[in-house]
N, CA, C and O atoms as a CHARMM CRD file, in Angstrom:
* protein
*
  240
    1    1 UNK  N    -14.50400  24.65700  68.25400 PROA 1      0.00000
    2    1 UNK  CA   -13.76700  23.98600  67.20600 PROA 1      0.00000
    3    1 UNK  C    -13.22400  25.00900  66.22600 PROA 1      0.00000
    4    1 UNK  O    -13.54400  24.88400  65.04400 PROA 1      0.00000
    5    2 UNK  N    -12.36400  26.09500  66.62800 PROA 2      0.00000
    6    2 UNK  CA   -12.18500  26.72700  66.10600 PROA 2      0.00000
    7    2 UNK  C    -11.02100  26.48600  64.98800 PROA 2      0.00000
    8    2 UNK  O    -11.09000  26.66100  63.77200 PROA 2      0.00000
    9    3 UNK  N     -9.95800  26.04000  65.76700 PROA 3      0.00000
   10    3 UNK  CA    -9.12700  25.38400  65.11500 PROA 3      0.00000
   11    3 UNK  C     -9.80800  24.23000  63.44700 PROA 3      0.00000
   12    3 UNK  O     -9.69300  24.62000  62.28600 PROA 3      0.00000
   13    4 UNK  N    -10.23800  23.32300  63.72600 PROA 4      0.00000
   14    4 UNK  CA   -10.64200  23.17300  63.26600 PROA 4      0.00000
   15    4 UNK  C    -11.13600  23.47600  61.60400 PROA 4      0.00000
   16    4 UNK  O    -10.91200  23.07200  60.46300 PROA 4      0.00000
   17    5 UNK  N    -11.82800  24.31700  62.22800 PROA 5      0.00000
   18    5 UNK  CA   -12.94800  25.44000  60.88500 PROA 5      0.00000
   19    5 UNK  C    -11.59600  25.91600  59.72300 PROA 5      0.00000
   20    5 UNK  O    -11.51300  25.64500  58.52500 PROA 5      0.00000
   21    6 UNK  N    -10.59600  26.73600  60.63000 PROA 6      0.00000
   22    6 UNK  CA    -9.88800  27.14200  60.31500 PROA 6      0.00000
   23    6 UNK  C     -8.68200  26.48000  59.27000 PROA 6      0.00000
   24    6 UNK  O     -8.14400  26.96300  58.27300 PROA 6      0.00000
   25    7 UNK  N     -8.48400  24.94900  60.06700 PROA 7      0.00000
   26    7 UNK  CA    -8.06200  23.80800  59.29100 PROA 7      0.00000
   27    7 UNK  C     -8.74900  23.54000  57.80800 PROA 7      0.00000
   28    7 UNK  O     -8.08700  23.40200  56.78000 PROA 7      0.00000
   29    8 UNK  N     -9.97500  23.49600  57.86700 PROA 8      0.00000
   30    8 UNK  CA   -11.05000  22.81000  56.87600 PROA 8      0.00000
   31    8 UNK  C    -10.87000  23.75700  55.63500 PROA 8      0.00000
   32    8 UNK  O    -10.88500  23.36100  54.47000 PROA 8      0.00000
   33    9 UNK  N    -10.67200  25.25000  56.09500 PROA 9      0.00000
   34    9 UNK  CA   -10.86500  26.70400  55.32800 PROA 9      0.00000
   35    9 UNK  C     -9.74500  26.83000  54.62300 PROA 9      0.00000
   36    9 UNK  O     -9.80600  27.38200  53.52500 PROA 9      0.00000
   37   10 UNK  N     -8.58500  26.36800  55.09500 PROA 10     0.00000
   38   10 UNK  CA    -7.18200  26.42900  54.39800 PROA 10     0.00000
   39   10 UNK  C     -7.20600  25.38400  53.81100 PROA 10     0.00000
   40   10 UNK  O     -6.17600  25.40200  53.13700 PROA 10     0.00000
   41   11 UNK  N     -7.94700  24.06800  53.54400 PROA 11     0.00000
   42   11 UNK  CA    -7.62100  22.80700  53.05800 PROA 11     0.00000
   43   11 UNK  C     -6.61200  22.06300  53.38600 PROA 11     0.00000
   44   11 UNK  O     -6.10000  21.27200  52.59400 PROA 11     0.00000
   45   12 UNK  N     -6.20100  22.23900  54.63300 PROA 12     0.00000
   46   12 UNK  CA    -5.28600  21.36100  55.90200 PROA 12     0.00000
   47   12 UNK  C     -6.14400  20.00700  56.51000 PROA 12     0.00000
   48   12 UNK  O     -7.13700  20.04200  57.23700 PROA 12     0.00000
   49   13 UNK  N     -5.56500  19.02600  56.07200 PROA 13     0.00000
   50   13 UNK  CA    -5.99400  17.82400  57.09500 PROA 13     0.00000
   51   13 UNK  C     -6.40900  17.85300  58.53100 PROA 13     0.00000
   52   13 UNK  O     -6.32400  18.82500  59.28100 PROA 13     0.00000
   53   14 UNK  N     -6.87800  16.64400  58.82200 PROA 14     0.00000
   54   14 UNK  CA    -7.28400  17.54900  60.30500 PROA 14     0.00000
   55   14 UNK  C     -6.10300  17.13300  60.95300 PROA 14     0.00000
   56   14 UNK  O     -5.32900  16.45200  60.28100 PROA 14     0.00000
   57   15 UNK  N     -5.78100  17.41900  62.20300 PROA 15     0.00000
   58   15 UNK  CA    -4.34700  17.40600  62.66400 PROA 15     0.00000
   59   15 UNK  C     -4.58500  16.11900  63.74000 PROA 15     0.00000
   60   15 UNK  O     -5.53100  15.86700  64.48600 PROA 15     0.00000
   61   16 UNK  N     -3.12200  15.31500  63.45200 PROA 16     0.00000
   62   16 UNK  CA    -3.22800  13.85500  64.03800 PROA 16     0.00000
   63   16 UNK  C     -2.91100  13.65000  65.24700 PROA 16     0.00000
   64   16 UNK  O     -1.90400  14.29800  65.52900 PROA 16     0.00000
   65   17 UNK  N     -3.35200  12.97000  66.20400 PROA 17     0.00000
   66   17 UNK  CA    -3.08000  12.92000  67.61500 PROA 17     0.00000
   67   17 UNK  C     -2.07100  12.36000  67.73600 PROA 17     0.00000
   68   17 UNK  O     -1.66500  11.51500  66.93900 PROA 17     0.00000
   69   18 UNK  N     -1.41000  12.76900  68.87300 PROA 18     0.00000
   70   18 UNK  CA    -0.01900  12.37600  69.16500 PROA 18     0.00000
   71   18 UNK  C     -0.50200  11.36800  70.17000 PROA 18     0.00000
   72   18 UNK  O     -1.32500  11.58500  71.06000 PROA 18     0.00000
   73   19 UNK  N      0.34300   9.82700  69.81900 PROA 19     0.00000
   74   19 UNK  CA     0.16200   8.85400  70.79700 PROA 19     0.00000
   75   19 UNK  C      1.44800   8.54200  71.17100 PROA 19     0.00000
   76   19 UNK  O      2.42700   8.27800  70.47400 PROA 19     0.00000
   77   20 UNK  N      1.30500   8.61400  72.47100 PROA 20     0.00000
   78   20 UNK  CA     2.11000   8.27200  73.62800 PROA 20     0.00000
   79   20 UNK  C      2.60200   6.69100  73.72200 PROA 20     0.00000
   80   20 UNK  O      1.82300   5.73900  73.67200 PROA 20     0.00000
   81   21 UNK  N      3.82200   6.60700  73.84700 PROA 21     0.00000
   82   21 UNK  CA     4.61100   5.29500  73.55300 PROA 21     0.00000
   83   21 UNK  C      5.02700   4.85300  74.75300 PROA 21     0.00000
   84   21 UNK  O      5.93900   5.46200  75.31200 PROA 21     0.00000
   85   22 UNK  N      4.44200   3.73100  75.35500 PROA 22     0.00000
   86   22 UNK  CA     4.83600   3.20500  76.52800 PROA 22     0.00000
   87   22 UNK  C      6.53000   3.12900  76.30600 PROA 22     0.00000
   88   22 UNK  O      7.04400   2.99600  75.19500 PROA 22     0.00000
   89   23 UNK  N      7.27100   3.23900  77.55000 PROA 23     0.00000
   90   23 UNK  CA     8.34600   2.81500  77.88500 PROA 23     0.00000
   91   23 UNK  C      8.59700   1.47200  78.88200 PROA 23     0.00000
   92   23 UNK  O      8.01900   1.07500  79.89400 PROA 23     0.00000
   93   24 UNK  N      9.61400   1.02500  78.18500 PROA 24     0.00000
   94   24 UNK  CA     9.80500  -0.47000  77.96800 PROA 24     0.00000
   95   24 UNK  C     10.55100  -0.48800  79.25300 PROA 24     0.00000
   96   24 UNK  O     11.63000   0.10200  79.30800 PROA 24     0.00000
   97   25 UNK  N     10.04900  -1.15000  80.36400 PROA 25     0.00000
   98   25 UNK  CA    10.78200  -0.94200  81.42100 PROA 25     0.00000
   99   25 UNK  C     12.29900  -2.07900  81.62600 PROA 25     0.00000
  100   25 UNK  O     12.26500  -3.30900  81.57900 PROA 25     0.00000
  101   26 UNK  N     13.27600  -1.38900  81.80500 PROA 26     0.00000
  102   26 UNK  CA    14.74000  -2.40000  81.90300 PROA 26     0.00000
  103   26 UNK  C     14.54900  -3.18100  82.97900 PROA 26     0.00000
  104   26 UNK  O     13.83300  -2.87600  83.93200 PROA 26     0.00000
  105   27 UNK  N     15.29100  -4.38800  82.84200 PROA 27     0.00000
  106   27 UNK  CA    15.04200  -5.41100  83.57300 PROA 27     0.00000
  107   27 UNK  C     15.86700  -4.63700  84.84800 PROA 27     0.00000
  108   27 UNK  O     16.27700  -3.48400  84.98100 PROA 27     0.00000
  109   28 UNK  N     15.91700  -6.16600  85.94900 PROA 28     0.00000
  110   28 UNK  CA    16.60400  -5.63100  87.19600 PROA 28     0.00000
  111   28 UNK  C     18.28300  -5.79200  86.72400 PROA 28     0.00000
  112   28 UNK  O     18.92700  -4.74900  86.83900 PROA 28     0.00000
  113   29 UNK  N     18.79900  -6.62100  86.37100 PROA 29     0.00000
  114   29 UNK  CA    19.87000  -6.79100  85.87700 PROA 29     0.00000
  115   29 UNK  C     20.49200  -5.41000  85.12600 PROA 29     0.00000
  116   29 UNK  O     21.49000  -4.77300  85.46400 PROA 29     0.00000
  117   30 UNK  N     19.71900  -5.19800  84.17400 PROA 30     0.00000
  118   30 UNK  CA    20.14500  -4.12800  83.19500 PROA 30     0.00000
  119   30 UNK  C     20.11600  -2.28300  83.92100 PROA 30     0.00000
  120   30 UNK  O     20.56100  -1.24300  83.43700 PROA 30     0.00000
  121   31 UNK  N     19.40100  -2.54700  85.21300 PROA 31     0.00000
  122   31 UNK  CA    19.22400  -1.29900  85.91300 PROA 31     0.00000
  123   31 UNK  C     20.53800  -1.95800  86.83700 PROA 31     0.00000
  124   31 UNK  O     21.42300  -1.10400  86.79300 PROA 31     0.00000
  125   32 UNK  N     20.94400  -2.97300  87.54000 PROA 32     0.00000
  126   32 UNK  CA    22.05300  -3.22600  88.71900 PROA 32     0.00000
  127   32 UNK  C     23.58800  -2.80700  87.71700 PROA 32     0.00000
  128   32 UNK  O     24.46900  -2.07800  88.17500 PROA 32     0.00000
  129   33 UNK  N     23.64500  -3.37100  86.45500 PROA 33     0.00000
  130   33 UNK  CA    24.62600  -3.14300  85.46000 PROA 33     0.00000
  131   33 UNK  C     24.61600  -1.91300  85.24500 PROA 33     0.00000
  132   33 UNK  O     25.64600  -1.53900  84.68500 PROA 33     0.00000
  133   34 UNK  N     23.77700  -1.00400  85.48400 PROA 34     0.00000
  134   34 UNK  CA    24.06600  -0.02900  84.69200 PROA 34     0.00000
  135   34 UNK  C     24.32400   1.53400  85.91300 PROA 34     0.00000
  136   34 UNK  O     24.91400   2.59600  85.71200 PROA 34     0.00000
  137   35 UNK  N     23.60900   1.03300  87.09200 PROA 35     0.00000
  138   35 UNK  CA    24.29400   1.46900  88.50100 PROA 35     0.00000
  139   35 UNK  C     25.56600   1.43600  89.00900 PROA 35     0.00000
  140   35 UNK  O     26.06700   2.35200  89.66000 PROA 35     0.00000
  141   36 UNK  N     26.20500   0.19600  88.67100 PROA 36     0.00000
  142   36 UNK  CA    27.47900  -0.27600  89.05600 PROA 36     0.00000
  143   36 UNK  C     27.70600  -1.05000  88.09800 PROA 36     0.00000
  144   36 UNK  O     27.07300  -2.08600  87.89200 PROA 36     0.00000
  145   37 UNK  N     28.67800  -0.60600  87.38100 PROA 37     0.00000
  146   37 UNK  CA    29.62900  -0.96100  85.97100 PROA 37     0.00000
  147   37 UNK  C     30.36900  -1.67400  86.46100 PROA 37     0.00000
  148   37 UNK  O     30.65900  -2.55500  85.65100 PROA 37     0.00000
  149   38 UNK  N     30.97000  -1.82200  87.57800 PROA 38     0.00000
  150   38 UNK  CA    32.10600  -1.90400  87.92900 PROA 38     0.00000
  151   38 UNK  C     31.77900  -3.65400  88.56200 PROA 38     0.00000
  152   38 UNK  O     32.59300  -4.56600  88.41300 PROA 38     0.00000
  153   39 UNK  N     30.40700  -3.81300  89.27100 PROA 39     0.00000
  154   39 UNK  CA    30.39000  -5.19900  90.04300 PROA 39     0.00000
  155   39 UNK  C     30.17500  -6.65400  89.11900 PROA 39     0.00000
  156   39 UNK  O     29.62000  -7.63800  89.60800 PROA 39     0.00000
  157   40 UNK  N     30.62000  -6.62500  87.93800 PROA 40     0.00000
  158   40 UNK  CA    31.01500  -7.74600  87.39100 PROA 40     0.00000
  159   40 UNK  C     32.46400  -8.37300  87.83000 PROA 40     0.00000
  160   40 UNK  O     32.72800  -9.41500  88.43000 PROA 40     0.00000
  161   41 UNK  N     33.19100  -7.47500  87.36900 PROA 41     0.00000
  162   41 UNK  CA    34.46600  -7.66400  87.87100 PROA 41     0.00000
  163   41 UNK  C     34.87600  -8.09300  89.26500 PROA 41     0.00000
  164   41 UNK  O     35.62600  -9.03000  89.54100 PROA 41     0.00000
  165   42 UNK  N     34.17300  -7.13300  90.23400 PROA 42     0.00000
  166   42 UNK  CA    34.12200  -7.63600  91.87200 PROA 42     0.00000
  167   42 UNK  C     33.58200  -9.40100  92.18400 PROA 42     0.00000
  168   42 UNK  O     34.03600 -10.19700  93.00700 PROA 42     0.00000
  169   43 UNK  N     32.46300  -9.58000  91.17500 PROA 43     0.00000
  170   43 UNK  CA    31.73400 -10.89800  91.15700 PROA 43     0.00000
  171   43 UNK  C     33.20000 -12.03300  90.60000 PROA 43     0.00000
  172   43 UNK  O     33.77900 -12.85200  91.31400 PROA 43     0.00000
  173   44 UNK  N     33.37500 -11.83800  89.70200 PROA 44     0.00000
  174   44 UNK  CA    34.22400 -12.46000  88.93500 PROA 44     0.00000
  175   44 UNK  C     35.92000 -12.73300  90.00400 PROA 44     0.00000
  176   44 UNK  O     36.75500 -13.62900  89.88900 PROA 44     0.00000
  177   45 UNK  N     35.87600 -11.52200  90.99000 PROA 45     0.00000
  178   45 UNK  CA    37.18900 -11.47900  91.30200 PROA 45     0.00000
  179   45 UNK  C     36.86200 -12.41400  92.56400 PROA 45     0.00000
  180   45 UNK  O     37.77600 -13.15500  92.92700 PROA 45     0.00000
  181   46 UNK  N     35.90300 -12.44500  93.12200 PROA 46     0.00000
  182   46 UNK  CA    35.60600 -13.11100  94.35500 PROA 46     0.00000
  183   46 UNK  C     35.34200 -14.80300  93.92600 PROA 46     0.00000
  184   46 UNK  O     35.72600 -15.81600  94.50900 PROA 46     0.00000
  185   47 UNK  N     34.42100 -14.62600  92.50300 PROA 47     0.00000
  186   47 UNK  CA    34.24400 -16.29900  92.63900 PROA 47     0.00000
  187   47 UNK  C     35.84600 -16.82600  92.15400 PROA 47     0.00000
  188   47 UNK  O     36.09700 -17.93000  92.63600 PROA 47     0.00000
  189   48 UNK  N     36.67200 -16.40600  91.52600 PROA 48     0.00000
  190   48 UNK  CA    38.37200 -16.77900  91.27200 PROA 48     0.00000
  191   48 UNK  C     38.76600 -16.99100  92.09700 PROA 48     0.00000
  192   48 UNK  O     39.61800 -17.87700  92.02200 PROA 48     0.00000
  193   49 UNK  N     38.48300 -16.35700  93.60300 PROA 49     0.00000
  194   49 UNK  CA    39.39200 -16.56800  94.65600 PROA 49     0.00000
  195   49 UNK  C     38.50700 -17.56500  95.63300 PROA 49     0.00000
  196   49 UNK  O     39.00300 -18.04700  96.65100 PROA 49     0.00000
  197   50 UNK  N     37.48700 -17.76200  95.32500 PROA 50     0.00000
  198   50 UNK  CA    36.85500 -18.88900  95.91400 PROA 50     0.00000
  199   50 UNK  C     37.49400 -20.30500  95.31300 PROA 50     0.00000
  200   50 UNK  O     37.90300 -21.21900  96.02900 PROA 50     0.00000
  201   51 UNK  N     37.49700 -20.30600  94.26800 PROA 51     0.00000
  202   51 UNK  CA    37.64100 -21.62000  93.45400 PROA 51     0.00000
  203   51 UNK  C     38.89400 -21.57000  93.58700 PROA 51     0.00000
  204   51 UNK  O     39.26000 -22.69300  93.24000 PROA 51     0.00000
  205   52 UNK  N     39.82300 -20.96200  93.87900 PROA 52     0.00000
  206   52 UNK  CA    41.90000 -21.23300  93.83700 PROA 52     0.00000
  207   52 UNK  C     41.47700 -21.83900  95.19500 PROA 52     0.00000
  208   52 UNK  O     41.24100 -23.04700  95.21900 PROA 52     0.00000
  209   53 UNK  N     41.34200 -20.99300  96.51400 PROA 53     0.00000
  210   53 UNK  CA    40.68800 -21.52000  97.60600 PROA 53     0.00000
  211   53 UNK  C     40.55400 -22.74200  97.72700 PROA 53     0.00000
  212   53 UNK  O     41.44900 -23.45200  98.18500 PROA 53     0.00000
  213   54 UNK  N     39.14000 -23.29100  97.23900 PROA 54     0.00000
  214   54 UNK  CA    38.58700 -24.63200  97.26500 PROA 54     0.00000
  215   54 UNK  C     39.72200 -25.45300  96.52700 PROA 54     0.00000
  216   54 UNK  O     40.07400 -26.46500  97.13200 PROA 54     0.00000
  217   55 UNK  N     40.26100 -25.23200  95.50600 PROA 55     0.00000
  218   55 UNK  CA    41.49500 -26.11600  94.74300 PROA 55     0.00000
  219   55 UNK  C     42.55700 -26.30900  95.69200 PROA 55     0.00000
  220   55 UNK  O     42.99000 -27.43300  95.95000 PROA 55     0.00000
  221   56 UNK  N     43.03900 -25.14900  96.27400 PROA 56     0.00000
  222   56 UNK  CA    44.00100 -25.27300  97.41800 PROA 56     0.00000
  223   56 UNK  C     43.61900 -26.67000  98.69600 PROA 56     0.00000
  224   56 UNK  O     44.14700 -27.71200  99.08600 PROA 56     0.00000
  225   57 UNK  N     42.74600 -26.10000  98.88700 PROA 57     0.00000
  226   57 UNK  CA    41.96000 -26.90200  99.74600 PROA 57     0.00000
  227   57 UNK  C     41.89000 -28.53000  99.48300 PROA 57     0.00000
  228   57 UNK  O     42.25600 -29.35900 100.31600 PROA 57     0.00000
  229   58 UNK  N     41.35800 -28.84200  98.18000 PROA 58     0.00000
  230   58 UNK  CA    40.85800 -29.87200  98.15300 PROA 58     0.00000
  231   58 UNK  C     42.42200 -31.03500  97.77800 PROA 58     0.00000
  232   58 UNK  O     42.47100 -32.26400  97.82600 PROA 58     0.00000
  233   59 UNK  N     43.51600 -30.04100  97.42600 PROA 59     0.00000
  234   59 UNK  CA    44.70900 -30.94500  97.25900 PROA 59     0.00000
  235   59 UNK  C     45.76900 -30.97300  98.11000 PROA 59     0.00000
  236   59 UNK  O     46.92000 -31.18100  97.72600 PROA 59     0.00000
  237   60 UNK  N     45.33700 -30.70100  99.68400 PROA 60     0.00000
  238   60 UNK  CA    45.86900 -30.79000 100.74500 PROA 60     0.00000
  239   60 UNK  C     45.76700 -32.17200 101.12900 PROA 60     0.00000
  240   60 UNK  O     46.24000 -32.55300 102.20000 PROA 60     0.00000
């Protein structure tokens, strides 16, 4: 305890432990979004052309 002694002798506090901060794990969403920026748009462009599709469709 050398440290310590040495602490006590200078009139230094004793020195505070460093606690370790869990990390907050990202959801699956927020890890797929953040892989591919881009597949909202792909989602969005496919269900548009589904639904003109089905509209086409259904007023035949």
């Amino acid at each position: 305890m050398g440290e310590a002694k040495r602490r006590q002798e200078l009139g230094l506090p004793p020195r505070e432990k460093k606690i370790k901060k869990d990390k907050k794990k990202a959801g699956f969403i927020s890890n797929l979004s953040a892989k591919y920026p881009f597949l909202p748009f792909i989602l969005g462009g496919v269900l548009l052309t589904v639904l003109i599709v089905d509209l086409l469709n259904y007023y035949k």
